[in-house]
C-alpha positions in Angstrom: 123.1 -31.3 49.1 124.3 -29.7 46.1 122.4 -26.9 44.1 121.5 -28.9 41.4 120.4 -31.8 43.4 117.7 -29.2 45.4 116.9 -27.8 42.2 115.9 -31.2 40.8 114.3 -32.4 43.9 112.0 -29.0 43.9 111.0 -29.6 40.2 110.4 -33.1 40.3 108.5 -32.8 44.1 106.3 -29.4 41.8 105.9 -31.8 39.0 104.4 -34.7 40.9 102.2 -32.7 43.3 100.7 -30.4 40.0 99.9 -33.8 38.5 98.8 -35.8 41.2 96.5 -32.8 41.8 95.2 -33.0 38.7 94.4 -35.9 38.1 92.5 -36.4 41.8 90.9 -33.2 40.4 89.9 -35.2 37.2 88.5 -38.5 38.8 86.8 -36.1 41.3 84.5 -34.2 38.8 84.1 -37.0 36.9 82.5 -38.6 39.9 80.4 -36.1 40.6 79.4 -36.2 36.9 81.7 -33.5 35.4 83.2 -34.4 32.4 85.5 -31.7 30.9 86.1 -33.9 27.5 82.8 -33.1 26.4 82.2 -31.4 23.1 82.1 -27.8 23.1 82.3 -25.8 26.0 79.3 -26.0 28.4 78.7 -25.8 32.5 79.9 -29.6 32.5 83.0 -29.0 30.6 83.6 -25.8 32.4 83.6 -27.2 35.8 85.6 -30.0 34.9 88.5 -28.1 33.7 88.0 -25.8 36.8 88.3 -29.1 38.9 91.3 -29.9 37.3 92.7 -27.0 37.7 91.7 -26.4 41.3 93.1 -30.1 41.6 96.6 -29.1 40.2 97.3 -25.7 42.2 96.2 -27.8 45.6 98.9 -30.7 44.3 101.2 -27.9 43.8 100.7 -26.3 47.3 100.7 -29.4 48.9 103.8 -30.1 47.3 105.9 -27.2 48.2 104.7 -27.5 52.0 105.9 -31.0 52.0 109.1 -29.8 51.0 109.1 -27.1 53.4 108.5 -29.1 56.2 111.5 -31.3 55.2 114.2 -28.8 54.5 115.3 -28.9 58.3 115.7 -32.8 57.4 118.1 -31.6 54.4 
């Protein structure tokens, strides 16, 4: 596999995992009743963003083990 071709299949593997994590991190606060779209910044909006954000770093790490445990496969 070329350097470009690992490259691309670490930013695109990053990429999904940040946004799949945020996005479960999302629909997660907003079941719980956490909406971080609401207007001005109070305790809901707060721990909404904080879900997402939570959400996207845990995608991330996810991610990057994921591709860990397939670089032997490489």
């Amino acid at each position: 596999m070329s350097d470009t071709q690992k490259l691309l299949k670490e930013g695109l593997s990053d990429a999904v995992g940040f946004v799949g994590g945020a996005l479960a991190g999302y629909w997660v606060a907003r079941w719980l009743g956490f909406d971080l779209f609401t207007e001005g910044y109070d305790s809901n909006s707060i721990t909404g963003i904080v879900a997402v954000g939570l959400g996207g770093g845990l995608g991330l790490q996810l991610a990057r083990r994921w591709r860990a445990a397939n670089v032997s496969k490489d």
